[in-house]
PDB file of N, CA, C and O in Angstrom:
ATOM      1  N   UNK A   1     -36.067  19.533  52.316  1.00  0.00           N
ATOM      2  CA  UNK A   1     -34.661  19.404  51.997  1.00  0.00           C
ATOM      3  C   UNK A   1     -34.517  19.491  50.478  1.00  0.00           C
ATOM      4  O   UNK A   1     -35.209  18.886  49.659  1.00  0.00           O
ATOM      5  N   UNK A   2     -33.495  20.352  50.221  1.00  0.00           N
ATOM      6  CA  UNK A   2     -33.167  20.720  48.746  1.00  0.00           C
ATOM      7  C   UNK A   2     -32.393  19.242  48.381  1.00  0.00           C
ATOM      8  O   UNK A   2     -32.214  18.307  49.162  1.00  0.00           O
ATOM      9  N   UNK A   3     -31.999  19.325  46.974  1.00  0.00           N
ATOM     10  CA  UNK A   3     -31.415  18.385  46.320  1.00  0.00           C
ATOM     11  C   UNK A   3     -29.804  19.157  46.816  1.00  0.00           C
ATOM     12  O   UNK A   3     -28.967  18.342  47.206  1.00  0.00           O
ATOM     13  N   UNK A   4     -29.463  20.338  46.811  1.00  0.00           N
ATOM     14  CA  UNK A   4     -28.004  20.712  47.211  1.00  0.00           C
ATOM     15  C   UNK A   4     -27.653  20.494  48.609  1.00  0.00           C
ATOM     16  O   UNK A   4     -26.491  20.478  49.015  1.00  0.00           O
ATOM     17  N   UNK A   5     -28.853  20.299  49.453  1.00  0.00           N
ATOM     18  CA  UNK A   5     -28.650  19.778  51.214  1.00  0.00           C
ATOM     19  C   UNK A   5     -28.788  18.506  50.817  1.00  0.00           C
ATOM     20  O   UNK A   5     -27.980  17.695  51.270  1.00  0.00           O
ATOM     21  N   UNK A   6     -29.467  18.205  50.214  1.00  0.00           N
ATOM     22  CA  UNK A   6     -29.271  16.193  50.481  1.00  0.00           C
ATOM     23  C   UNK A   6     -27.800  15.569  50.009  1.00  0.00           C
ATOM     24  O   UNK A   6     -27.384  14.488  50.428  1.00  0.00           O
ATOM     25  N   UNK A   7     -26.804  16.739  48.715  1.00  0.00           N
ATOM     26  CA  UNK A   7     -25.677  16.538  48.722  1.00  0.00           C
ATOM     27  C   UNK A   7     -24.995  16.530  49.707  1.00  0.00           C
ATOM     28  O   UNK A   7     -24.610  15.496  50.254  1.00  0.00           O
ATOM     29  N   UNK A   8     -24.690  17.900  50.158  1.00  0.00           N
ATOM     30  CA  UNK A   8     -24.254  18.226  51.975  1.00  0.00           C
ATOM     31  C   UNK A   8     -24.361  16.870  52.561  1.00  0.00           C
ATOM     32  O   UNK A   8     -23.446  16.056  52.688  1.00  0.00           O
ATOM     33  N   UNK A   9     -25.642  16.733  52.913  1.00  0.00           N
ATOM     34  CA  UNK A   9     -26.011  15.603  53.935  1.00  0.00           C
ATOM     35  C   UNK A   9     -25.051  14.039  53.470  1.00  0.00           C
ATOM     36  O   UNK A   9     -24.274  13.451  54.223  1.00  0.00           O
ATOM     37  N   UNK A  10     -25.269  13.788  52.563  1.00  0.00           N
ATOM     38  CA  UNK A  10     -24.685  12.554  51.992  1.00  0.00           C
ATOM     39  C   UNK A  10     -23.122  12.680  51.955  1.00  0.00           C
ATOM     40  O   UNK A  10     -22.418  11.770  52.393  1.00  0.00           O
ATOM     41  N   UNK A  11     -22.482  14.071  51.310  1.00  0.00           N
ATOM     42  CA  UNK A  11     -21.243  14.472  51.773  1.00  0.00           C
ATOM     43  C   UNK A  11     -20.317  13.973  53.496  1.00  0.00           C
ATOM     44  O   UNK A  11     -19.292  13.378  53.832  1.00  0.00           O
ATOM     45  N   UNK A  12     -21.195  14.504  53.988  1.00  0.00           N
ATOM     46  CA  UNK A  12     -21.257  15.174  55.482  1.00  0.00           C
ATOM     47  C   UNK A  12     -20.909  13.255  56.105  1.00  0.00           C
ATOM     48  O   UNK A  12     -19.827  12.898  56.571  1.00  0.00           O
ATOM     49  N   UNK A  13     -21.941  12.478  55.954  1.00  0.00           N
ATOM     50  CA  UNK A  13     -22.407  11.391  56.884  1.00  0.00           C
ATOM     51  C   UNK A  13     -21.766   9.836  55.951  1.00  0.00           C
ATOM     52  O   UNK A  13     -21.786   8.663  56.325  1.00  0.00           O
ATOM     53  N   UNK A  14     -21.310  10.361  54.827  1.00  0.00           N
ATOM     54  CA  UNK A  14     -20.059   8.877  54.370  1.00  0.00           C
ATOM     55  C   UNK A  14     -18.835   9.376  53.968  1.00  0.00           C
ATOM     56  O   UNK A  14     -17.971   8.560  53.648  1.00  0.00           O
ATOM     57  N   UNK A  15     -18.557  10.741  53.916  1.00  0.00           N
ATOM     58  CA  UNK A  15     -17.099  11.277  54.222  1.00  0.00           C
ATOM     59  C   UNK A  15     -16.876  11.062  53.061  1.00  0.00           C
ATOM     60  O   UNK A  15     -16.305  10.009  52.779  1.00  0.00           O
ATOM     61  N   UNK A  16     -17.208  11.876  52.138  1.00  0.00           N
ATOM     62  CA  UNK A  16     -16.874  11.610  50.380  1.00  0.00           C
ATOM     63  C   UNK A  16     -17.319  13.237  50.019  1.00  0.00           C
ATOM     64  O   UNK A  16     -18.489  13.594  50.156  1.00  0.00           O
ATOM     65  N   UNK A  17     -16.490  13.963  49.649  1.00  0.00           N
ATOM     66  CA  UNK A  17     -16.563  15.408  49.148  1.00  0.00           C
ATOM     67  C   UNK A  17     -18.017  15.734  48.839  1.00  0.00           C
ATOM     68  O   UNK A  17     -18.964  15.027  49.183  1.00  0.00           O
ATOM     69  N   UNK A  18     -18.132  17.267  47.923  1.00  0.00           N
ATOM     70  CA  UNK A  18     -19.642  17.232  47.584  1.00  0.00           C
ATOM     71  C   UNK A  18     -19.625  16.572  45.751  1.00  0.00           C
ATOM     72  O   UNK A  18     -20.608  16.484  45.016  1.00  0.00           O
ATOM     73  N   UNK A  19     -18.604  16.304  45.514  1.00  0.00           N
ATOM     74  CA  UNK A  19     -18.425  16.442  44.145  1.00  0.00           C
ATOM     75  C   UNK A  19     -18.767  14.910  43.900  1.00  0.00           C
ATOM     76  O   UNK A  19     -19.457  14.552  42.946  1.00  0.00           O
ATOM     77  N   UNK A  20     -18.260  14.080  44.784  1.00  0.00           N
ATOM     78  CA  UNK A  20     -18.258  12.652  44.852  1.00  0.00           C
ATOM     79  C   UNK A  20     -19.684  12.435  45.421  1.00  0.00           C
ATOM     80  O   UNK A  20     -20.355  11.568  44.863  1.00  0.00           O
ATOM     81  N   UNK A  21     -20.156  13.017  46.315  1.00  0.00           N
ATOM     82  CA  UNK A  21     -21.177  12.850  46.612  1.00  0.00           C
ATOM     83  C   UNK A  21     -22.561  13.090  45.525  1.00  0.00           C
ATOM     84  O   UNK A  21     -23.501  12.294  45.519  1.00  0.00           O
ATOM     85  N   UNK A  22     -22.512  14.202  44.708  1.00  0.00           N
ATOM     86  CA  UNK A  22     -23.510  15.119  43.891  1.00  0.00           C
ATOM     87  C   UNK A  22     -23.614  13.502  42.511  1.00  0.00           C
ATOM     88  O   UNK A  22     -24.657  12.999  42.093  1.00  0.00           O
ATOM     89  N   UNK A  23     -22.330  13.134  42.183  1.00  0.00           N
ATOM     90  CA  UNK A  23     -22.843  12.156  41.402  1.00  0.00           C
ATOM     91  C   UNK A  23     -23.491  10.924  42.289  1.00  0.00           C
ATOM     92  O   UNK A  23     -24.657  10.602  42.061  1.00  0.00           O
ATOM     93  N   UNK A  24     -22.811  10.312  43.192  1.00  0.00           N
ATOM     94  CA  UNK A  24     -23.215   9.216  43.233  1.00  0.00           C
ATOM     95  C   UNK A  24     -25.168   9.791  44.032  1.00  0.00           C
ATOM     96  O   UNK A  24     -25.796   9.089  44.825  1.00  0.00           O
ATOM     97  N   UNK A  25     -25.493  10.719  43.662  1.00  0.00           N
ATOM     98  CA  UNK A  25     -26.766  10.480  44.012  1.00  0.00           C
ATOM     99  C   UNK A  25     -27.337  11.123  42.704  1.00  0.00           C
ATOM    100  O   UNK A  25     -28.540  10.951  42.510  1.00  0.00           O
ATOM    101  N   UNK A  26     -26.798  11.667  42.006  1.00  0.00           N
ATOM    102  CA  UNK A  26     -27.100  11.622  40.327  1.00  0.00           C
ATOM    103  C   UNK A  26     -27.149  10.062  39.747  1.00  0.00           C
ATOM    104  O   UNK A  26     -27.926   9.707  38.861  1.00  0.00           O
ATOM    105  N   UNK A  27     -26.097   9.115  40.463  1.00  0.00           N
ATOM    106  CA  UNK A  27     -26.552   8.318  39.933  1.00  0.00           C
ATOM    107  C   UNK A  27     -27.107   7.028  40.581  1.00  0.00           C
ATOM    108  O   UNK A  27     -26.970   5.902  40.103  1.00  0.00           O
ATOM    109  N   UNK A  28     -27.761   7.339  41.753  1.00  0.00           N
ATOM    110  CA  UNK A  28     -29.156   6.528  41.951  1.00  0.00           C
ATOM    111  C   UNK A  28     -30.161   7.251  41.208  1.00  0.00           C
ATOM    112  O   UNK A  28     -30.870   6.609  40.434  1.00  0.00           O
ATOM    113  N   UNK A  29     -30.280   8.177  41.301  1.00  0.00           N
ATOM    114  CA  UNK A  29     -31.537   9.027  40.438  1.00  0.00           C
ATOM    115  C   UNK A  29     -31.555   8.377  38.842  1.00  0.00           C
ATOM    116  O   UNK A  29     -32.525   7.964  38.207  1.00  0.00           O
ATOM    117  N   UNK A  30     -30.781   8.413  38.629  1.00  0.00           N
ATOM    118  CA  UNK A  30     -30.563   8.305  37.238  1.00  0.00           C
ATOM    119  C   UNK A  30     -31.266   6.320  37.171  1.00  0.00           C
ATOM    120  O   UNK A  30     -32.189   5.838  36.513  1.00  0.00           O
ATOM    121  N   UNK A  31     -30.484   5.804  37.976  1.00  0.00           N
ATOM    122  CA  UNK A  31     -30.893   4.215  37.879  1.00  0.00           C
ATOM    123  C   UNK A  31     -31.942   3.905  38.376  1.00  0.00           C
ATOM    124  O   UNK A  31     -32.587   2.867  38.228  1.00  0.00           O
ATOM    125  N   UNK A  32     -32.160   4.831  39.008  1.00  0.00           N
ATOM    126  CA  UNK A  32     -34.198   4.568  39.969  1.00  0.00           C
ATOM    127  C   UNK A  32     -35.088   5.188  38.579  1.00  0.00           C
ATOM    128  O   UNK A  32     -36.282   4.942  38.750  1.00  0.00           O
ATOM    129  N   UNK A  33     -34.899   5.738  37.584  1.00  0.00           N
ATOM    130  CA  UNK A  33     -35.696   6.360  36.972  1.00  0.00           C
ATOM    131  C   UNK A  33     -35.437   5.345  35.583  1.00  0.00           C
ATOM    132  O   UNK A  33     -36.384   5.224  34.805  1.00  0.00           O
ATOM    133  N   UNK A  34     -34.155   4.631  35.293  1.00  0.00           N
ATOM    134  CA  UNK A  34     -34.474   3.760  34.301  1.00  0.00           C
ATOM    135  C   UNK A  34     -35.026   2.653  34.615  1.00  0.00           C
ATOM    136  O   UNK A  34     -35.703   2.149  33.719  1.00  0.00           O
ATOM    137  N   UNK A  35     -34.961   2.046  35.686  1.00  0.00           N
ATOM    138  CA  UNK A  35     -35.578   1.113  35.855  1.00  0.00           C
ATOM    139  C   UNK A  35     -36.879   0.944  35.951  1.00  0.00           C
ATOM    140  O   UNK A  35     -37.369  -0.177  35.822  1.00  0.00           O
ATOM    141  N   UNK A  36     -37.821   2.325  36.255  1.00  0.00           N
ATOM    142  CA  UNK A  36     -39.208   2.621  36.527  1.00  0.00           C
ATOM    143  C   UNK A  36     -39.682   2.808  35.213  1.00  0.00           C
ATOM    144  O   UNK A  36     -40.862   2.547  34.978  1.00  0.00           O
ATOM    145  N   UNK A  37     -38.712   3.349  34.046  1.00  0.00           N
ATOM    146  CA  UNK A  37     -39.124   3.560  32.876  1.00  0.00           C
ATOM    147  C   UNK A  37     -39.237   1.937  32.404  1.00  0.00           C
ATOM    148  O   UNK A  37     -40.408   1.589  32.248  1.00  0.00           O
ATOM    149  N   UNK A  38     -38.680   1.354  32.262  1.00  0.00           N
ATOM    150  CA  UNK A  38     -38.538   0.219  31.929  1.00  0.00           C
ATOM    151  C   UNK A  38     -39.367  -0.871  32.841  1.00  0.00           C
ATOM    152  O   UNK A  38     -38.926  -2.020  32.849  1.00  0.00           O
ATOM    153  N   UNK A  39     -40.579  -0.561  33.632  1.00  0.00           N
ATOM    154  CA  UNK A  39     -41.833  -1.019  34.174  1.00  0.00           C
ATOM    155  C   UNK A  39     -41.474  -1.885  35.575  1.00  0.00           C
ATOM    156  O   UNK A  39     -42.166  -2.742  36.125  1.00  0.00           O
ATOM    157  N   UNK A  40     -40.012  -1.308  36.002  1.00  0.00           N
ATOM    158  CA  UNK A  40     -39.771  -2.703  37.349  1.00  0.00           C
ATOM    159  C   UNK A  40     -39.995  -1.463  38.220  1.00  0.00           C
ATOM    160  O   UNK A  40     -39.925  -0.266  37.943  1.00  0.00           O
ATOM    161  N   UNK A  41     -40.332  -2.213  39.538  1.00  0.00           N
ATOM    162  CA  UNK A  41     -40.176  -1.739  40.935  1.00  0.00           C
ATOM    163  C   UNK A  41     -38.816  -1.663  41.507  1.00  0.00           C
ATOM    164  O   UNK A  41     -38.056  -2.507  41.035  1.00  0.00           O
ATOM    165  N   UNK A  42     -38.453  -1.106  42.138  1.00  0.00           N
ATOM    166  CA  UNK A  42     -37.456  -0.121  43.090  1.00  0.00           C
ATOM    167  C   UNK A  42     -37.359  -0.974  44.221  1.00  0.00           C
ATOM    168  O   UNK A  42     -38.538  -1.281  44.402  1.00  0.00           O
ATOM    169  N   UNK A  43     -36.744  -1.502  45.024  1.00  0.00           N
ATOM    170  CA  UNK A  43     -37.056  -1.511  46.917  1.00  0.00           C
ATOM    171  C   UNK A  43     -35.738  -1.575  47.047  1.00  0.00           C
ATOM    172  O   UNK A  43     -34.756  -1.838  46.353  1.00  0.00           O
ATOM    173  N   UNK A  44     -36.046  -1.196  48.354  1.00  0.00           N
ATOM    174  CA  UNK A  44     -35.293  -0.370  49.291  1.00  0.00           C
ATOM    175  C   UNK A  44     -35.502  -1.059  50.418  1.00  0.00           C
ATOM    176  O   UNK A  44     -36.281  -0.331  51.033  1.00  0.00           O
ATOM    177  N   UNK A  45     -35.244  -2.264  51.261  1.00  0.00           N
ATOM    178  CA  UNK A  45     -35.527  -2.706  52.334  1.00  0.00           C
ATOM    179  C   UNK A  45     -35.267  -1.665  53.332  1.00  0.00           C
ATOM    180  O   UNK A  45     -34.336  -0.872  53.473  1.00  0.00           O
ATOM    181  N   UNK A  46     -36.652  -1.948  54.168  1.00  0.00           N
ATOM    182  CA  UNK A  46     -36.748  -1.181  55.412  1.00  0.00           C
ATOM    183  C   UNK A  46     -36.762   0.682  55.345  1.00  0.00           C
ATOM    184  O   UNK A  46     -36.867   1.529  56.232  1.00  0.00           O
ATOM    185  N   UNK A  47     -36.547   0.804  53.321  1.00  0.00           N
ATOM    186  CA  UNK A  47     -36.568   2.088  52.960  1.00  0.00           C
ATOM    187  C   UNK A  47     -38.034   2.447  52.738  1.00  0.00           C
ATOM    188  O   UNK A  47     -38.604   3.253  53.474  1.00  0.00           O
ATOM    189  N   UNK A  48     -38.727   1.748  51.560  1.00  0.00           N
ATOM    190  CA  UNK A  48     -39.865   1.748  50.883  1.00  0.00           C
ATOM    191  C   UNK A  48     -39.468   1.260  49.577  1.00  0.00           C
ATOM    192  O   UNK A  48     -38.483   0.549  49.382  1.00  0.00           O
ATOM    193  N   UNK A  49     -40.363   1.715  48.595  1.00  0.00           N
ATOM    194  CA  UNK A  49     -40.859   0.737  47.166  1.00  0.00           C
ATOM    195  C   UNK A  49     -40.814   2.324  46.280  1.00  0.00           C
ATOM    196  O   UNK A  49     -41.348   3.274  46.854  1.00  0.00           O
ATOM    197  N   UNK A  50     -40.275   2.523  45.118  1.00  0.00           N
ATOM    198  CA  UNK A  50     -40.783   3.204  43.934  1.00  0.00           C
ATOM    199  C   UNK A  50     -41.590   2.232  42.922  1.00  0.00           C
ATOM    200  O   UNK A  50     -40.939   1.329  42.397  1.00  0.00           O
ATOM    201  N   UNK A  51     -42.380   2.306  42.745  1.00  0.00           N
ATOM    202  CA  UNK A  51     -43.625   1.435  41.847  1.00  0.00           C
ATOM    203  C   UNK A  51     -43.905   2.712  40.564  1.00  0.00           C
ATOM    204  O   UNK A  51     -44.223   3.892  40.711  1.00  0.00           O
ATOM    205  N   UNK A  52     -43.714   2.144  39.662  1.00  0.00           N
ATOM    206  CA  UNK A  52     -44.395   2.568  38.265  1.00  0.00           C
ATOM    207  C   UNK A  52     -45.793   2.451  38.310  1.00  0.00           C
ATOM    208  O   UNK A  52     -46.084   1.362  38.806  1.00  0.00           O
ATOM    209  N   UNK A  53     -46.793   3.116  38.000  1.00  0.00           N
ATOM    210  CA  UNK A  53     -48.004   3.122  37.770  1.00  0.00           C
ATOM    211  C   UNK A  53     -48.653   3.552  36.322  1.00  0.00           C
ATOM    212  O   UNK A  53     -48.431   4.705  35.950  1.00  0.00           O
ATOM    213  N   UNK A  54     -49.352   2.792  35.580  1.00  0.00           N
ATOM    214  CA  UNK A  54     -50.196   3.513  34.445  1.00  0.00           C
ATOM    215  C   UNK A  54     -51.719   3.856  34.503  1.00  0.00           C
ATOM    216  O   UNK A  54     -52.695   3.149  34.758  1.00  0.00           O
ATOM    217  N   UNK A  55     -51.609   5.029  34.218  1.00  0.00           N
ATOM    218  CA  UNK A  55     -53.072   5.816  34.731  1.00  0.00           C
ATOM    219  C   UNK A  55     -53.694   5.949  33.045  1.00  0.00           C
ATOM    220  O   UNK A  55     -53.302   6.614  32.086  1.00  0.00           O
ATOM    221  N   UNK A  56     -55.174   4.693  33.277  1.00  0.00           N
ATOM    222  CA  UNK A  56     -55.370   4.684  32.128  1.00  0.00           C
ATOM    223  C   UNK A  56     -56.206   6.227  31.421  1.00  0.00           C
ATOM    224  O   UNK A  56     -56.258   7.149  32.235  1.00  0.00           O
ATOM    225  N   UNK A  57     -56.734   6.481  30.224  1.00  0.00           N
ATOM    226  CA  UNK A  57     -57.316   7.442  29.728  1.00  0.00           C
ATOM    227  C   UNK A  57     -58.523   7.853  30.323  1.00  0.00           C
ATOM    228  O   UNK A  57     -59.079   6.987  30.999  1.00  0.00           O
ATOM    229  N   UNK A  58     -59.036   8.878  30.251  1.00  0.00           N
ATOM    230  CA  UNK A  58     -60.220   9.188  31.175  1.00  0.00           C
ATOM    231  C   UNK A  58     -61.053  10.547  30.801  1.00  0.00           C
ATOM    232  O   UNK A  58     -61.083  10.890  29.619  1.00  0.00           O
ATOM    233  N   UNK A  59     -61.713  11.304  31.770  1.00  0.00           N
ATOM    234  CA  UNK A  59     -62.041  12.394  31.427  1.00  0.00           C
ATOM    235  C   UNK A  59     -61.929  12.896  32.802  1.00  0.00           C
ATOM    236  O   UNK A  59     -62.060  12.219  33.821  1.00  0.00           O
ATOM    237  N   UNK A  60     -61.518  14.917  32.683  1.00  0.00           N
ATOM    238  CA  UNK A  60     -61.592  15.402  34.049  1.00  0.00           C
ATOM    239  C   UNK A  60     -62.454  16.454  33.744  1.00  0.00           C
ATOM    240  O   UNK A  60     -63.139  16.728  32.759  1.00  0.00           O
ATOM    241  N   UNK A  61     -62.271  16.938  34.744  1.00  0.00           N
ATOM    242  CA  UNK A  61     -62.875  18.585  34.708  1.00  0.00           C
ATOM    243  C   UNK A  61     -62.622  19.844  35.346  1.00  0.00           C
ATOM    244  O   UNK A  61     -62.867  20.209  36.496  1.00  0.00           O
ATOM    245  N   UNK A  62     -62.052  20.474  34.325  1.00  0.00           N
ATOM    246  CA  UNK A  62     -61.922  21.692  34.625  1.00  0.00           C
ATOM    247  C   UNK A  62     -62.190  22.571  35.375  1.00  0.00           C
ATOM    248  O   UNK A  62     -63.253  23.153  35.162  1.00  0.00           O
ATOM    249  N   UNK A  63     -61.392  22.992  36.476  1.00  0.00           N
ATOM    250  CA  UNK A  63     -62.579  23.593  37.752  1.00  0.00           C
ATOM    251  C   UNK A  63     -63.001  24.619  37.662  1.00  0.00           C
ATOM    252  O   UNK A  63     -63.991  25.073  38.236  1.00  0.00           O
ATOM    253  N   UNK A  64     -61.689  25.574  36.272  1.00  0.00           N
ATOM    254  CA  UNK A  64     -62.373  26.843  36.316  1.00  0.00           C
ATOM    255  C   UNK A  64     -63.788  27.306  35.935  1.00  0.00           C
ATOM    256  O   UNK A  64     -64.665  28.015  36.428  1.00  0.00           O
ATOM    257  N   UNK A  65     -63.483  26.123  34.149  1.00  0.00           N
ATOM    258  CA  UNK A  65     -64.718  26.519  33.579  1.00  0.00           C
ATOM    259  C   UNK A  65     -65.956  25.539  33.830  1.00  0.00           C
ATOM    260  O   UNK A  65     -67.086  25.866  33.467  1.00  0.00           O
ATOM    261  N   UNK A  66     -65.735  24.507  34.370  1.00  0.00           N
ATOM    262  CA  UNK A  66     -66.764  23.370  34.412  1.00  0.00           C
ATOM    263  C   UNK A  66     -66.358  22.187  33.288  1.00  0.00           C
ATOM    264  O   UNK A  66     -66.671  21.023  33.533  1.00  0.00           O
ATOM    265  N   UNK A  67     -65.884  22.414  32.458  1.00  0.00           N
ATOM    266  CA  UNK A  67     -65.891  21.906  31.074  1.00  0.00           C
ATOM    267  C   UNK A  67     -65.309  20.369  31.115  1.00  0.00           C
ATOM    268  O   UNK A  67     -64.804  19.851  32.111  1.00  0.00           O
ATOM    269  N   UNK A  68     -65.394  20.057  30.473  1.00  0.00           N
ATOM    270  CA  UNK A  68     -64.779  18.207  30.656  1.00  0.00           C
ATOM    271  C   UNK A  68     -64.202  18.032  29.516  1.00  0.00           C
ATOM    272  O   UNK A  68     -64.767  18.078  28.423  1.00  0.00           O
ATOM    273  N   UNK A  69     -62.789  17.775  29.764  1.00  0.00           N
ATOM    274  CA  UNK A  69     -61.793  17.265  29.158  1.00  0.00           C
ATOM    275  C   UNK A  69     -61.367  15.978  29.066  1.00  0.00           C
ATOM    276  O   UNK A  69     -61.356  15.356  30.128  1.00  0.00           O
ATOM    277  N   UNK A  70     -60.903  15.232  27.781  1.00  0.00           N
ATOM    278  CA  UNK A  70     -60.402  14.192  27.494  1.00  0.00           C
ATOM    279  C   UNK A  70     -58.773  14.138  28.162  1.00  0.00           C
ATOM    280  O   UNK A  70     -57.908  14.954  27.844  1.00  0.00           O
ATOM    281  N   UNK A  71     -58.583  13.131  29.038  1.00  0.00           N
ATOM    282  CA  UNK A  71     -57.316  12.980  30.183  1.00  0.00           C
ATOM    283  C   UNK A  71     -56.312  11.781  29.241  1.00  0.00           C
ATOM    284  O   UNK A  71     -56.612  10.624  29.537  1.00  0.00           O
ATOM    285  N   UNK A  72     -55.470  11.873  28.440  1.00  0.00           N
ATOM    286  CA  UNK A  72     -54.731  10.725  27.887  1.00  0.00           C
ATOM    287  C   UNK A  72     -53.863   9.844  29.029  1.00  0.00           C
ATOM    288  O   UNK A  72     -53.203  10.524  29.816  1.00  0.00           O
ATOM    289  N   UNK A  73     -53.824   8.650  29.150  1.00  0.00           N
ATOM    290  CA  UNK A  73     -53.344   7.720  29.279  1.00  0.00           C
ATOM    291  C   UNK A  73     -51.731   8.309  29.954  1.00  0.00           C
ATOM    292  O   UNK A  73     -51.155   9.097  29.203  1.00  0.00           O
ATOM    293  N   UNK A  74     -51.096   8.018  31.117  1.00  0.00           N
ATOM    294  CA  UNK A  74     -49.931   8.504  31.577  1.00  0.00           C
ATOM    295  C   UNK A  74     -49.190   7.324  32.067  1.00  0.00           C
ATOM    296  O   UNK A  74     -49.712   6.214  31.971  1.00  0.00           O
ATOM    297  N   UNK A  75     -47.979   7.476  32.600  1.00  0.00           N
ATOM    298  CA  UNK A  75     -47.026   6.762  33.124  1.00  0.00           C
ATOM    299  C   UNK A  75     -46.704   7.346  34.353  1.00  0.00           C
ATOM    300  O   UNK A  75     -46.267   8.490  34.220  1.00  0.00           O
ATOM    301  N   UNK A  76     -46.773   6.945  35.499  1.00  0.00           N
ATOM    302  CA  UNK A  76     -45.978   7.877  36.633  1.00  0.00           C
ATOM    303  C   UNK A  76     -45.536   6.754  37.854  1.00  0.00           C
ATOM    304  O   UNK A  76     -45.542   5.525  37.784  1.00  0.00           O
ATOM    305  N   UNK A  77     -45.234   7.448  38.750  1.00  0.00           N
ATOM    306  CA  UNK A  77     -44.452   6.475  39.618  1.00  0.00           C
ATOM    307  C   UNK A  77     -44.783   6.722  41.174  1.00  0.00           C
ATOM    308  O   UNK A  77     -44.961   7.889  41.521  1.00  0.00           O
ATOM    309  N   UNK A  78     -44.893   5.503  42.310  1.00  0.00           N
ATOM    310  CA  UNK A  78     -45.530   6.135  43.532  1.00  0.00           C
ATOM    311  C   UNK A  78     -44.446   5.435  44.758  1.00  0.00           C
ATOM    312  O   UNK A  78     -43.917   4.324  44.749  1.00  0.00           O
ATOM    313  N   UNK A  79     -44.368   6.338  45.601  1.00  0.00           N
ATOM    314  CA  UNK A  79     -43.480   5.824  46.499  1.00  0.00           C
ATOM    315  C   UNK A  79     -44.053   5.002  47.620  1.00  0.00           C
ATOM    316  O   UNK A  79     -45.116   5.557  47.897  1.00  0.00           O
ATOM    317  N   UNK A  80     -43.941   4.285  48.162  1.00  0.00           N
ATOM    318  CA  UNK A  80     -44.431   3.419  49.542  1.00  0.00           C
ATOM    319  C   UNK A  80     -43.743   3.481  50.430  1.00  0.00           C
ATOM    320  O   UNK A  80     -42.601   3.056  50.258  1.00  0.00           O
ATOM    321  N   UNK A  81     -44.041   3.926  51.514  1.00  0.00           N
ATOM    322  CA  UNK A  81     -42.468   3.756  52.786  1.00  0.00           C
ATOM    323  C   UNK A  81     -42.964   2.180  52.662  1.00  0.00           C
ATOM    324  O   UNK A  81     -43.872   1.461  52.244  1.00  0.00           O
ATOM    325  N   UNK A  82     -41.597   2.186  53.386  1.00  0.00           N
ATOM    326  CA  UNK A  82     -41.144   0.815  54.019  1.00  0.00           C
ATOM    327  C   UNK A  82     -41.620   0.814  55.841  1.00  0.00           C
ATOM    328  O   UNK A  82     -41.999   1.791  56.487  1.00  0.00           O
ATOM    329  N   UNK A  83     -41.434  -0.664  56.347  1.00  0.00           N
ATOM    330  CA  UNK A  83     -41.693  -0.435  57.589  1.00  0.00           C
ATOM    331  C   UNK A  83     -40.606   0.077  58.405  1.00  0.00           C
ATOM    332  O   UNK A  83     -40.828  -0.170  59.591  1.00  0.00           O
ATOM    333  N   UNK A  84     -39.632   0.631  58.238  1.00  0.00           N
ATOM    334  CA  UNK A  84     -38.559   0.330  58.444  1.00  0.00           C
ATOM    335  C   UNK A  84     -38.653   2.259  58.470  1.00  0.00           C
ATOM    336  O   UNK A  84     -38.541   2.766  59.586  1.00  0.00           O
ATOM    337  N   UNK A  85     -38.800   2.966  57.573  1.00  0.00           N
ATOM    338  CA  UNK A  85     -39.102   4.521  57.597  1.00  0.00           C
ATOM    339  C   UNK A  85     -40.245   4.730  58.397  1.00  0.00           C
ATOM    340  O   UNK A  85     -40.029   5.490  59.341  1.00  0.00           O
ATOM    341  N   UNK A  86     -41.715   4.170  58.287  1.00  0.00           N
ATOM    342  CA  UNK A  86     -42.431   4.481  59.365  1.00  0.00           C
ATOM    343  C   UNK A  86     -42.482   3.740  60.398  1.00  0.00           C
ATOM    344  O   UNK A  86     -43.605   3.430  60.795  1.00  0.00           O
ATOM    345  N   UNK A  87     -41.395   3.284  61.068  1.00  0.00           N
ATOM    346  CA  UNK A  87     -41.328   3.339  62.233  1.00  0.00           C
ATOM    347  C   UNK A  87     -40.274   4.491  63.036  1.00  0.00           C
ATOM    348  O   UNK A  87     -40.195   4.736  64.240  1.00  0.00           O
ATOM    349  N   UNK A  88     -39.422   5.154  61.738  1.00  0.00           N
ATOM    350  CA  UNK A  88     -38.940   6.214  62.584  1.00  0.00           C
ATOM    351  C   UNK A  88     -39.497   7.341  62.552  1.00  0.00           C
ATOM    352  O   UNK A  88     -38.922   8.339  62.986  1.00  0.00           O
ATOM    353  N   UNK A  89     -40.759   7.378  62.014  1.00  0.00           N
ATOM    354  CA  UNK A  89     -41.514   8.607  61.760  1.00  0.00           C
ATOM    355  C   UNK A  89     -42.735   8.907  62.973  1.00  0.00           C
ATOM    356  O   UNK A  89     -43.126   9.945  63.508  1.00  0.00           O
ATOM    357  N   UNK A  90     -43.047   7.733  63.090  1.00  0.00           N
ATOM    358  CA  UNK A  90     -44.188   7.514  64.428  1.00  0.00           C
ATOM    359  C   UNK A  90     -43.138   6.791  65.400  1.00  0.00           C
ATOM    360  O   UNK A  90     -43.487   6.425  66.522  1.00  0.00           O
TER     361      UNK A  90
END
């Protein structure tokens, strides 16, 4: 599902145009992503969890050449269903 069908969809199923719809999921996006920047967790009962993660510095390797590279230190973020999503999935 595209980000322009999940408008549709959200349009479609609380009866709010696409225009009304396109922000108010601009702006969960927008508030799920400051808050992750700013090191808190997300939940979503019965949805799942957005969790911030820091992936400390490291080394990888290159698959083309073999070679091993220095990996800096990142910020990223991981989703968890909830029990509540996998139970409608199984």
């Amino acid at each position: 599902m595209t980000k322009a069908e999940l408008v549709t969809a959200i349009a479609e199923k609380a009866g709010l145009n696409k225009a009304q719809a396109k922000d108010a999921l601009q702006a969960f996006i927008d508030s799920v992503t400051s808050s992750l920047k700013a090191g808190h967790q997300v939940r979503l009962v019965g949805f799942g969890s957005f969790v911030p993660v820091r992936r400390p510095a490291g080394t990888a390797r290159n698959p083309r050449t073999g070679e091993t590279v220095k990996r800096p230190a990142t910020k990223t973020a991981r989703f968890r269903a909830g029990e509540g999503l996998k139970g409608a999935l199984n």
